[in-house]
N, C-alpha and C positions, 0 to 999 in steps of 0.2 A: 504494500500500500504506500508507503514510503516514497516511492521510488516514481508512483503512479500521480503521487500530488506533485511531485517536483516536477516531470514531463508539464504538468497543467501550469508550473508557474503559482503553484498556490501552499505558500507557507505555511508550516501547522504550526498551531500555539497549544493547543492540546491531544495528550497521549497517555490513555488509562488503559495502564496495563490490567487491572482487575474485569473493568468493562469489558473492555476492546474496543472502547472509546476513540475516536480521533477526528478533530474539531482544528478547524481554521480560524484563523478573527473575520471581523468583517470588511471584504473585497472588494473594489470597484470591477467591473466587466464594463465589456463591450458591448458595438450596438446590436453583433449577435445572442446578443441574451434574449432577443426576440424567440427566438428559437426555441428558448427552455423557459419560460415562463411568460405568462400575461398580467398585468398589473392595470389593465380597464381599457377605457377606448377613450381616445379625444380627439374631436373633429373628423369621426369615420376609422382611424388609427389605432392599431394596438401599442398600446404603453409598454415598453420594455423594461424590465428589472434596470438598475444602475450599480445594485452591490448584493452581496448577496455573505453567506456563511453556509460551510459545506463540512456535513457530518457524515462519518462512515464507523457503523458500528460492526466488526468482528464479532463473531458466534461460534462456537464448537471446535472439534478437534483437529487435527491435520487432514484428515480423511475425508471428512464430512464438514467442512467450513462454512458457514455462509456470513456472507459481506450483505449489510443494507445500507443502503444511501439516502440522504435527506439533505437537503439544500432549502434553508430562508433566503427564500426570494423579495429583494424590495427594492421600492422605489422611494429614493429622498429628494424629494424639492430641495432643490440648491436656494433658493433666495426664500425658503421659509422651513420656520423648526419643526416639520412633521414629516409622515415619510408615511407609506400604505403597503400593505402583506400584498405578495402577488400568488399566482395561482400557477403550480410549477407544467408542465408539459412532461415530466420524469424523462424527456429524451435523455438529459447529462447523464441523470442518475441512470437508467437503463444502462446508457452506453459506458459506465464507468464498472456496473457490476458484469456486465457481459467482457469487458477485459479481464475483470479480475477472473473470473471464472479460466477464462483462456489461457490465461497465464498459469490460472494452478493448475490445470490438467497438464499441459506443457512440461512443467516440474515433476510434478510427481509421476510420470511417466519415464522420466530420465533418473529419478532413483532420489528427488529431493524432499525433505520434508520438511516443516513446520516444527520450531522449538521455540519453548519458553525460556530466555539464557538473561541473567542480572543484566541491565545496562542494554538491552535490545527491545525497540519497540514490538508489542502483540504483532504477531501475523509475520515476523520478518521471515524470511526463507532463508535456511541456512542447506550449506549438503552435508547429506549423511546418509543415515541407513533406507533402504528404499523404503516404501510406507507402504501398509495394506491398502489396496484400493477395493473400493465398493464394490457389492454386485452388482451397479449398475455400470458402475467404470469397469469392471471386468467381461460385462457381458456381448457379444461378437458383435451385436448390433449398437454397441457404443459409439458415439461420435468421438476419432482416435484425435489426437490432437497433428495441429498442420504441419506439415514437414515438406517445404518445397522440394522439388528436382532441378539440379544444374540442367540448363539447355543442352541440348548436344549441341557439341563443337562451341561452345560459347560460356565464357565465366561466368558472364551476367544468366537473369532467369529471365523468361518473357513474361510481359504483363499478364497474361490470362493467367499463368502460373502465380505471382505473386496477390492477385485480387482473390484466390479459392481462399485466403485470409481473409475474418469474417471483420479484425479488426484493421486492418488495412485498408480491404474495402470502403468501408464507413470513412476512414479518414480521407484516403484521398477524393472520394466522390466529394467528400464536403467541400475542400481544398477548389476544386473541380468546381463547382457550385459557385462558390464566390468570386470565383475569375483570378485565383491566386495563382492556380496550379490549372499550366494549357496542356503539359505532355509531360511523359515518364518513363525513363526507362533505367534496368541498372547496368550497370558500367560492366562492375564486376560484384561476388556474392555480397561482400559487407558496402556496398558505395549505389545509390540510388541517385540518377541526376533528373534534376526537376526543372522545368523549362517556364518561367512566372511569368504572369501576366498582368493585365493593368489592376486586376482586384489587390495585387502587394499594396499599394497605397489608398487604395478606398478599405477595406475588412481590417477592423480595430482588433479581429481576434487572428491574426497569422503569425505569431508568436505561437499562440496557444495552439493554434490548428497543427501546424508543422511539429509542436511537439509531438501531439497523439501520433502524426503519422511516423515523426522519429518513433516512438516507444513499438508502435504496431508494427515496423518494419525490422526491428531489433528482434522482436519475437518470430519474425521470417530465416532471423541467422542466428537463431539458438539463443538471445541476447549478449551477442558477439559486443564486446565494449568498444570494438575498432568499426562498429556499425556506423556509416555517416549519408546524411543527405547534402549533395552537392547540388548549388541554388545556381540558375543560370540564368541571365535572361537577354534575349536578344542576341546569342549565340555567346554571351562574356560570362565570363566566372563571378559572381559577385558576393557571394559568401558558402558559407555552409553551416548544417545542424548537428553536432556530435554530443554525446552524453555529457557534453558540459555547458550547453545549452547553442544560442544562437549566436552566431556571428558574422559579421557584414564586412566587405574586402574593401568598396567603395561604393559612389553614391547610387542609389536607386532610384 
């Protein structure tokens, strides 16, 4: 989970290790907050969230985990002291537990498990002994977890190949969507280049977008630490996304 708020850009202030507690302060977002919550109508308009706080409570054991999600959605008038609850869409939340899920079957399929260790936040993955899986993770008609194939004759994989990723998918169609991201393809297994379009300067959330699609495409190379998205646009190199977040070569 850790590892899943920092991809978002979203610092925690809190970590109950009894709970399984883990709480953010409160956030400003972008104008895609449209997307995840409604906060009324004005002049025909849906009112967008402007901040928000994101809770994700842990449950159960290694085996049998479940993650739930809860995000306060709100809207504060800047030039007055009040502010109004909004009404969430659960797209974030959906799409935040359908990772986590993906990501523990991933693990725990390659032999990792879930411990409780002094000085380690709830839910951290560490490796060790493989873990019992479920009868339902055992059973033949289980959905196995993704595991691309090298192209023939080529390092990189083709796009049909990397999109059978359920969380990749979602990320780049979004990317796609807002006119961030016009084409894709990868270089080679750990280097994705991305070809940006004019949405890089209109979409207040492509920090945040390109993370998930960072985090989603890490989970395509095992979460390879030498995973990176190379940002192009107009045929020049102009920065790239690597596990230590965002960074820009020159101007855009």
């Amino acid at each position: 989970m850790i590892d899943l708020f920092a991809a978002r850009n979203i610092p925690i202030r809190t970590i109950e290790r009894v709970s399984g507690l883990i709480a953010s302060d409160l956030l400003a977002i972008g104008l895609d907050g449209k997307e995840w919550a409604s906060c009324g109508t004005f002049a025909g308009d849906t009112i967008a969230p402007n901040w928000a706080i994101y809770n994700v409570l842990v449950r159960g054991d290694s085996a049998s985990a479940t993650v739930r999600t809860t995000v306060r959605w709100t809207y504060v008038y800047e030039k007055e002291n009040r502010s109004r609850e909004c009404s969430s869409s659960y797209k974030w939340e959906r799409d935040l537990e359908v990772e986590v899920k993906e990501r523990a079957e991933q693990r725990q399929e390659r032999g990792f498990t879930r411990v409780d260790t002094p000085g380690v936040a709830p839910g951290a993955v560490l490796e060790g002994e493989p873990v019992q899986a479920s009868p339902e993770a055992s059973s033949p008609s289980a959905a196995a977890p993704y595991t691309a194939e090298p192209t023939s004759g080529s390092d990189g994989r083709s796009n049909d190949e990397l999109v059978r990723s359920p969380s990749f998918r979602r990320a780049i169609t979004d990317l796609q969507r807002l006119g961030v991201v016009t084409g894709y393809q990868e270089f080679r297994r750990d280097t994705l280049t991305l070809d940006l379009g004019n949405g890089l300067s209109t979409s207040a959330s492509t920090e945040y977008n390109l993370g998930r699609l960072h985090l989603a495409y890490r989970g395509t190379t095992d979460y390879s630490s030498r995973s990176v998205l190379e940002l192009r646009r107009d045929g020049r190199y102009i920065g790239m996304f690597t596990k230590d977040g965002l960074a820009w070569e020159e101007a855009r």
